[in-house]
VOBA-1610 file (N, C-alpha, C; in pm, whole numbers, padded with zeros to 5 digits, always signed):
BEGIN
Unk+00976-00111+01762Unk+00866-00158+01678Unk+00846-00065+01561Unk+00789-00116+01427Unk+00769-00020+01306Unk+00578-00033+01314Unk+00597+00071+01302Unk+00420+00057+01266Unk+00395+00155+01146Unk+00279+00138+01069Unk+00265+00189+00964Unk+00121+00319+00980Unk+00103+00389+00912Unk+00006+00503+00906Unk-00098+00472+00785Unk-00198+00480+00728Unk-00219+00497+00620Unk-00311+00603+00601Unk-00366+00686+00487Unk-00447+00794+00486Unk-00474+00768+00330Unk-00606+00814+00266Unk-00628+00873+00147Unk-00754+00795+00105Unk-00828+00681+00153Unk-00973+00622+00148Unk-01038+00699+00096Unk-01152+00674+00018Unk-01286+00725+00061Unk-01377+00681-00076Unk-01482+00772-00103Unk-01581+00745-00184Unk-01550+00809-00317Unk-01557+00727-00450Unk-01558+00792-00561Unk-01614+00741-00636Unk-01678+00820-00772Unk-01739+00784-00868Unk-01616+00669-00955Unk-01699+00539-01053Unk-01653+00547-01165Unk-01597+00610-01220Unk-01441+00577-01277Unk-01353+00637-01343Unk-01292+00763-01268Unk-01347+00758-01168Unk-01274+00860-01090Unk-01099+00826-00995Unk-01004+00916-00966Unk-00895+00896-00894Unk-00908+00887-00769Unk-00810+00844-00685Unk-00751+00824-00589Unk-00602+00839-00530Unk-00580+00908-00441Unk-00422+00886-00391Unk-00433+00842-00235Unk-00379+00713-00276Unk-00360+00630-00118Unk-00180+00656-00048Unk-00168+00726+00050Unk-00033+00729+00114Unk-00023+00610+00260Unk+00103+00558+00283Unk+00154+00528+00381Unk+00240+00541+00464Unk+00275+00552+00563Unk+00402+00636+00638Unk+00430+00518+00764Unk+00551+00505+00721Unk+00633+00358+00826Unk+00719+00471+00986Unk+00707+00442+01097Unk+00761+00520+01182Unk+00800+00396+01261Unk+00920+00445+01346Unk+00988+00323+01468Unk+01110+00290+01423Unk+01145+00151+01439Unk+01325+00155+01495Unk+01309+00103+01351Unk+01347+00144+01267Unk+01365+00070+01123Unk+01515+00120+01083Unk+01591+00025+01024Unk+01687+00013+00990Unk+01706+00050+00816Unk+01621-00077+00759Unk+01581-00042+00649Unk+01462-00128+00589Unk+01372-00061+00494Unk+01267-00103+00454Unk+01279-00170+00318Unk+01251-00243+00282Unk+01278-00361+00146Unk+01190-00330+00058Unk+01097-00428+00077Unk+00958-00401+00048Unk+00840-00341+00062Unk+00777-00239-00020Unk+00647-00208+00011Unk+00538-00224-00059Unk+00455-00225-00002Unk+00358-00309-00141Unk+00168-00255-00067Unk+00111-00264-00125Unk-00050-00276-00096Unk-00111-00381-00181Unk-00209-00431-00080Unk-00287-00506-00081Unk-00481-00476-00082Unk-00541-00605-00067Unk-00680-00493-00075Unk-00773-00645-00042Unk-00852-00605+00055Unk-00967-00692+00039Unk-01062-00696+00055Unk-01159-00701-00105Unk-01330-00699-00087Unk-01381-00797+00006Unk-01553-00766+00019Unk-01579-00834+00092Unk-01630-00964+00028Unk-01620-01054+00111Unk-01624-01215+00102Unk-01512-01245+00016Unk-01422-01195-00008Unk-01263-01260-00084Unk-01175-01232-00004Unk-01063-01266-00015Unk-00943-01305+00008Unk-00827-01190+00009Unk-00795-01143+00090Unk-00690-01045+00076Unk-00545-01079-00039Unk-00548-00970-00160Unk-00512-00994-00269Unk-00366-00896-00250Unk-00273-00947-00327Unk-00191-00854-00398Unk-00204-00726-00465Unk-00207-00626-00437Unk-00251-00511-00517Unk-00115-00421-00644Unk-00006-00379-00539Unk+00120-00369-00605Unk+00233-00316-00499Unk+00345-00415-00529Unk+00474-00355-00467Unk+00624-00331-00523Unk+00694-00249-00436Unk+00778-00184-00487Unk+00872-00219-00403Unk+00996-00243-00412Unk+01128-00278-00342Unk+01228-00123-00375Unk+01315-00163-00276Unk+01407-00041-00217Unk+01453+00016-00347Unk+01468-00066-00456Unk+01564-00036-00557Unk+01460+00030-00635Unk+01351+00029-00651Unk+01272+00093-00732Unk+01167-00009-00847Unk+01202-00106-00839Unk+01162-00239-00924Unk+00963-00242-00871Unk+00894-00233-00962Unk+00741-00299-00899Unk+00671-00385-00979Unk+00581-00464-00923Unk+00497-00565-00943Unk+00367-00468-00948Unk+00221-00540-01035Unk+00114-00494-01041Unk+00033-00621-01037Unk-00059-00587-00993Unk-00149-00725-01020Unk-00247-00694-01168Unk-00257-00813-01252Unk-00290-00801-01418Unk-00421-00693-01424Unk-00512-00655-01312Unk-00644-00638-01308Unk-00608-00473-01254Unk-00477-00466-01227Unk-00465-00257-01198Unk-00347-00239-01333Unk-00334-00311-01391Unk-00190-00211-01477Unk-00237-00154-01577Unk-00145-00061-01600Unk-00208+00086-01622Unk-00311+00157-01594Unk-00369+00102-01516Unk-00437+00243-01392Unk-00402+00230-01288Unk-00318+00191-01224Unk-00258+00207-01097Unk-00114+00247-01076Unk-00064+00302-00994Unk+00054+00358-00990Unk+00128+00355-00862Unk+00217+00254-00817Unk+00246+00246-00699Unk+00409+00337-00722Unk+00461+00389-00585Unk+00568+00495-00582Unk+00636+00460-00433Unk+00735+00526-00375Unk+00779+00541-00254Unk+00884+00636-00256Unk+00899+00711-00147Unk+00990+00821-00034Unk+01036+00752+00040Unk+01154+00696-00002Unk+01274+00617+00100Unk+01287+00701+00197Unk+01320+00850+00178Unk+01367+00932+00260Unk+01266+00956+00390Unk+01132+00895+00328Unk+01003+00937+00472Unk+00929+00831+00510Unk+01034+00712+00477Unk+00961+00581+00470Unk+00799+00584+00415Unk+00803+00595+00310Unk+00659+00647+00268Unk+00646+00545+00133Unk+00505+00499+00101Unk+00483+00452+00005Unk+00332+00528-00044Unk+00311+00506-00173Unk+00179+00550-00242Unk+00126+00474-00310Unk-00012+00507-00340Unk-00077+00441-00434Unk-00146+00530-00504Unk-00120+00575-00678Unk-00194+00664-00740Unk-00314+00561-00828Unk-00422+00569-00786Unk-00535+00490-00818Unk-00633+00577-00947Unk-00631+00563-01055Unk-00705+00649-01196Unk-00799+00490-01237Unk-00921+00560-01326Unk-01001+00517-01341Unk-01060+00413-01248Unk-01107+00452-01207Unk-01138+00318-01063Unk-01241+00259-01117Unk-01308+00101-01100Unk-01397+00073-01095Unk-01430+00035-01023Unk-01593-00005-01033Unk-01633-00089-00904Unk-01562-00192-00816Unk-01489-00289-00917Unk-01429-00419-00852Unk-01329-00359-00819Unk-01314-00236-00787Unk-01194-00213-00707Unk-01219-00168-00569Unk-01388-00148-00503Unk-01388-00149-00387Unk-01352-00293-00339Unk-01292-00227-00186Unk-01225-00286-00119Unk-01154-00235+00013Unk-01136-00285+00125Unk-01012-00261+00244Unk-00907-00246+00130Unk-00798-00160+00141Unk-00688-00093+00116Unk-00549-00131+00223Unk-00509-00249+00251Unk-00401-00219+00333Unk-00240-00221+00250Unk-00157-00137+00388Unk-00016-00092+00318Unk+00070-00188+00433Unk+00136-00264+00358Unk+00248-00349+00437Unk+00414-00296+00398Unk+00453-00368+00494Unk+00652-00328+00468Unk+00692-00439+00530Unk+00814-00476+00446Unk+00911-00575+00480Unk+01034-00508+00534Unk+01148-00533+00608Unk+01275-00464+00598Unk+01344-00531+00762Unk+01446-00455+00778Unk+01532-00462+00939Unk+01481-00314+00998Unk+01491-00426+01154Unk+01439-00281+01201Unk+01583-00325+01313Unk+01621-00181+01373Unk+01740-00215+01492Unk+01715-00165+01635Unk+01764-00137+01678Unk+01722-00154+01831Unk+01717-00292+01966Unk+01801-00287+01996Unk+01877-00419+02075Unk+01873-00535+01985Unk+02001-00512+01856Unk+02040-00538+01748Unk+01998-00506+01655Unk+01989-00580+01563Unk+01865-00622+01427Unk+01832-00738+01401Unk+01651-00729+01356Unk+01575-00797+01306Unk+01501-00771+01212Unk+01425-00874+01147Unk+01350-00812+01031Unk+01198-00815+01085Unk+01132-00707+00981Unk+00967-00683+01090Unk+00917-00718+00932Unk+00780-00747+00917Unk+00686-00722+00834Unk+00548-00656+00901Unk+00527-00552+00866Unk+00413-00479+00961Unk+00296-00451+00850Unk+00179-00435+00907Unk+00095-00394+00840Unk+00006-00249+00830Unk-00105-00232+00791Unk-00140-00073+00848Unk-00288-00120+00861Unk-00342-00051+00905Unk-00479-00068+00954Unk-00594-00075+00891Unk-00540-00055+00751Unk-00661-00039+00615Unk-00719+00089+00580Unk-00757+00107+00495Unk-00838+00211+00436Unk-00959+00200+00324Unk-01079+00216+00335Unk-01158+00192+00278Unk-01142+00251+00178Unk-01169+00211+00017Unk-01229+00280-00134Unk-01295+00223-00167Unk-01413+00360-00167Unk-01529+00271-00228Unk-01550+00387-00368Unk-01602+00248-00465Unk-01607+00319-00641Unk-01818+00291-00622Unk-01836+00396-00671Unk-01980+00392-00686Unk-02020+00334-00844Unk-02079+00307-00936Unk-02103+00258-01056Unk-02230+00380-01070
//
């Protein structure tokens, strides 16, 4: 099984930063996709930004250029460097992965992580 870690939540002012990490552990073969997601309350768990093995990423129109998604192939690790935050960016924080995992063969997993709260004060 792959399961994911996440760490770096918490409370910040307006216009203030953030660094959100994730860490993938278990029978993984290889990881494809990584990406974060986020969901305020009473909406819909959204796209936030992801990054594939090759280095290629997506942003959603409402973080680019203040958001900064990254990854450590080598530690199965993904990030999220979060600058100027605003309010509409509180939200649950979750970190997902796509990829093969092996161990009595291979299959592919999509796992999730448990969330992390950011909250932006105004």
């Amino acid at each position: 099984q792959v399961q994911l870690v996440e760490s770096g939540g918490g409370l910040v002012q307006a216009g203030g930063s953030l660094r959100l990490s994730c860490a993938a552990s278990g029978s993984i073969f290889r990881i494809n996709d990584m990406g974060w997601y986020r969901q305020a309350p009473g909406k819909q768990r959204e796209l936030v930004a992801v990054i594939v093995s090759g280095g290629s990423t997506r942003y959603t129109d409402s973080v680019k250029g203040r958001f900064t998604i990254s990854r450590d192939n080598a530690k199965n690790s993904v990030y999220l460097q979060m600058n100027s935050l605003k309010s509409e960016d509180t939200a649950v924080y979750y970190c997902n992965a796509r990829g093969l995992q092996n161990g009595d063969g291979y299959r592919l997993f999509e796992v999730w992580g448990q969330g992390t709260l950011v909250t932006v004060s105004s």
